[in-house]
C-alpha positions, 0 to 999 in steps of 0.5 A, spaced: 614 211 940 614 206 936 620 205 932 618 206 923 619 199 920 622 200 913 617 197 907 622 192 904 620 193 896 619 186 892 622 186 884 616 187 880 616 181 875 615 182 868 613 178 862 620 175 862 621 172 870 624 175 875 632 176 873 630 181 868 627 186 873 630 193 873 633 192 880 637 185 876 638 188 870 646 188 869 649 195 869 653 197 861 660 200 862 663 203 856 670 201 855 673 204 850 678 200 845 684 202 846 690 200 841 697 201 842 701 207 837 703 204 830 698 198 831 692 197 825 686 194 826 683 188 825 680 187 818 672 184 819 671 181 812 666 177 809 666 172 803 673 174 803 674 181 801 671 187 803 667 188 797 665 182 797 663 181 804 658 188 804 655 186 798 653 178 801 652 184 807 647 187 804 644 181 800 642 178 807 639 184 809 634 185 804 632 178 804 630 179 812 627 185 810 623 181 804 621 176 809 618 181 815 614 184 809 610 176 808 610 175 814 602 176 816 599 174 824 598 166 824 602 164 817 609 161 816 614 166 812 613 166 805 619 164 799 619 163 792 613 162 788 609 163 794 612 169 796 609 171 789 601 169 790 602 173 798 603 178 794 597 178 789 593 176 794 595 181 800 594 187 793 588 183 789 585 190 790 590 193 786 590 188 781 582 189 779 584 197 778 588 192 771 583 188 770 579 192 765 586 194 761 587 186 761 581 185 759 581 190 753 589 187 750 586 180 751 580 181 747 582 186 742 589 184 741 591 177 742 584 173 741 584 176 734 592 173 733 588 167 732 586 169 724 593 170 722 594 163 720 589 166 714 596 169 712 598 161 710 591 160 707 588 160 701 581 162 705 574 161 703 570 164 707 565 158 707 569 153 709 573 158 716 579 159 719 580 152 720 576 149 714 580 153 709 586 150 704 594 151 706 598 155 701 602 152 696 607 154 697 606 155 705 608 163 703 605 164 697 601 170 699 608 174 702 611 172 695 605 175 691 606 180 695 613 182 694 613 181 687 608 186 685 610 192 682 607 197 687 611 194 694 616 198 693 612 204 692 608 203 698 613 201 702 617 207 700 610 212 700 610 209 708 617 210 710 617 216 708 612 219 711 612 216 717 619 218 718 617 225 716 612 225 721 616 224 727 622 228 725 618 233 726 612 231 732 617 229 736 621 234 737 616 239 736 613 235 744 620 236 748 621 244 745 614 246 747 615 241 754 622 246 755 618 252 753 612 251 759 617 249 763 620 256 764 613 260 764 614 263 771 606 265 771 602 260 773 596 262 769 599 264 763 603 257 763 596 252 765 592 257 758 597 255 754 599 248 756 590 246 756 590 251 749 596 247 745 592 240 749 586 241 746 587 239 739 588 233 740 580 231 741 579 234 734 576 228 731 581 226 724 574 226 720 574 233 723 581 235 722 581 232 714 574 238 713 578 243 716 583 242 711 579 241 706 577 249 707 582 252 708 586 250 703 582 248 697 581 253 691 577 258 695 579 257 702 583 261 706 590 260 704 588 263 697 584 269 700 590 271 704 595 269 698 590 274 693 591 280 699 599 279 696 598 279 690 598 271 690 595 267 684 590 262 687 593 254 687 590 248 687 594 246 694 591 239 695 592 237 687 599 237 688 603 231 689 609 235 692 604 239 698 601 231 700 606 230 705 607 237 707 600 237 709 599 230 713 605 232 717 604 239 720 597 238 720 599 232 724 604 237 728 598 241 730 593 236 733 598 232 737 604 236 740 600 238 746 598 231 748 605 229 747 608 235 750 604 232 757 610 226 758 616 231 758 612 236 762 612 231 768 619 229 767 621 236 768 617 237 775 622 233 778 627 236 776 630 239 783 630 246 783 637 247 787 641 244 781 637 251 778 640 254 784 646 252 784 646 253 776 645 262 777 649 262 783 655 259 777 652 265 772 649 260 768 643 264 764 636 260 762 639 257 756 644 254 759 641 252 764 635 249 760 641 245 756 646 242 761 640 241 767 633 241 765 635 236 757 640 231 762 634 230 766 629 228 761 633 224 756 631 217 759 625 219 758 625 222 751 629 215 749 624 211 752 618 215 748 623 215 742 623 208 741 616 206 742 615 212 737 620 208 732 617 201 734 610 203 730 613 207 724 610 203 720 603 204 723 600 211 720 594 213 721 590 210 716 583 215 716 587 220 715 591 218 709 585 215 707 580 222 707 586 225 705 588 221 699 584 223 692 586 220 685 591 225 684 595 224 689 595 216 689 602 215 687 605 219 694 598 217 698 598 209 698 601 206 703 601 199 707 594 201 711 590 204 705 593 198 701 591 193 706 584 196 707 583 196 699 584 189 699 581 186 704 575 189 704 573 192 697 577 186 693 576 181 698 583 178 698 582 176 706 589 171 705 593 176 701 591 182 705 593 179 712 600 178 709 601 184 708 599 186 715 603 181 718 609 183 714 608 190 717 607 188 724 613 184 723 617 190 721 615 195 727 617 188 731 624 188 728 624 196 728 622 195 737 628 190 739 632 193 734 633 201 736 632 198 743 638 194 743 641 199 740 639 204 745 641 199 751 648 199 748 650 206 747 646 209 753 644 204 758 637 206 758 632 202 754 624 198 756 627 191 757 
């Protein structure tokens, strides 16, 4: 017989040549690092200290996790400005899902902006915004204004009835958004939340009829109140029932719509904090006090200031159908007054100062409470 030849087998190259072939790759050993008794280990720092080296740590990390995120096929990395419009670019299909709500505060919100120097004005509507004469002085219209024997009056009825309203709305939201929470029945709990949500579509022209009836001299509040033995009033002639029903009316129609924001911010609430909670003995009350309100107060603080942020903004239709002769004293407030001025007695120049001095005021209001807010509990919109 023949003697058997034995095959010798060549390395396989690979990309990178011979040398890191599987038969050339080095073998690792693990050498353990061993210290004597009594020694301490070398500290590794970086900037110095060893906060100050992890922070620098961390910083460098998600500089070159930024990087690998712009890097695209055939392209430098991108830095600074140009990381900015990589970003727009690689998202321009986000960007158009914004691009109608752009649009809408742009032209409904700060393409009128231009009108406002009419405050400045004494305008004639011939000659046009930029035609008209400046005021002499510059403020004259503010002064007129202030001056005038019904500002206190308004500006009293309008601080008033707005603080009233959300004194009484905005917890009536978060104490309904706690209630559905705890609902354990999954039907029961989506009726009740659709039942208390749909008054909200009830347009504010309806809502001021079905006032009218329930509560004028033959409606249903006297028909239940002559089953008592209660003589008939005339409820919407009082002065003193003119808040009372602005506001609760007000309750009804949006504290389901509001409640919507807190019942979201309640679904995040991890239930092990509940489990932990029953295991400890806590009851529901206590629960819903020390877990489910902690949890939703940033929440409840960032509505609270875009809340008090348009407190002197009311809803002027509803004032407005509401608002009869009788009732004109506690009724008129800054929207009313301005709509009477500048459409029924068409003092354009006069009218737009008042409404620049209320926007000014919910301005002074926003930064103001959200200052406020950032100081005492870290949580505010800027």
């Amino acid at each position: 017989k023949e003697p058997r030849r034995e095959h010798h087998r060549t390395p396989r190259r690979t990309p990178l040549g011979p040398r890191h072939s599987p038969e050339a790759a080095p073998q690792l050993i693990y050498k353990p690092n061993i210290r004597k008794a009594g020694t301490a280990a070398p500290a590794k720092r970086l900037g110095g200290t060893s906060k100050g080296g992890t922070t620098q740590l961390m910083e460098t990390e998600v500089k070159t996790r930024r990087k690998i995120q712009l890097r695209m096929p055939g392209r430098r990395t991108a830095t600074g400005k140009n990381a900015s419009l990589l970003l727009i670019k690689r998202n321009k299909v986000l960007y158009l899902f914004i691009l109608p709500a752009f649009l809408y505060f742009l032209i409904f919100s700060y393409v009128p902006m231009y009108g406002v120097q009419i405050a400045f004005k004494d305008f004639v509507a011939s000659k046009g915004f930029s035609g008209s004469p400046w005021a002499t002085p510059l403020l004259k219209h503010f002064y007129t204004f202030f001056s005038s024997v019904n500002f206190w009056g308004i500006l009293g009825n309008t601080l008033k009835l707005s603080l009233y309203y959300i004194a009484a709305s905005f917890p009536a939201a978060v104490i309904l958004a706690l209630m559905i929470n705890e609902v354990k029945n999954v039907h029961f709990k989506k009726a009740v939340q659709n039942i208390t949500y749909l008054p909200y579509f009830v347009s504010t022209v309806v809502l001021v009829g079905m006032i009218n009836l329930f509560f004028s001299y033959n409606g249903l509040a006297n028909n239940i109140g002559a089953l008592f033995g209660a003589e008939p009033q005339m409820f919407l002639m009082k002065d003193s029932l003119f808040d009372d029903l602005y506001v609760w009316s007000g309750v009804w129609q949006a504290t389901g719509y509001n409640a919507v924001v807190f019942i979201a911010a309640l679904a995040g609430v991890s239930p092990d904090l509940h489990e932990a909670a029953t295991i400890d003995g806590a009851t529901r009350f206590q629960r819903i006090i020390h877990i489910n309100i902690p949890a939703i107060m940033p929440t409840i603080i960032i509505m609270l200031i875009m809340t008090l942020g348009g407190v002197m903004n009311l809803s002027f239709e509803k004032v407005l159908l509401m608002q009869t002769d009788s009732n004109t004293a506690v009724s008129e407030v800054i929207s009313t007054y301005v709509y009477k001025l500048g459409i029924q007695k068409a003092q354009y120049s006069l009218s737009t100062a008042v409404g620049l001095f209320n926007n000014a005021i919910n301005l002074i209001l926003l930064v103001a409470v959200n200052k406020i807010s950032s100081k005492l509990s870290e949580t505010s919109l800027w």
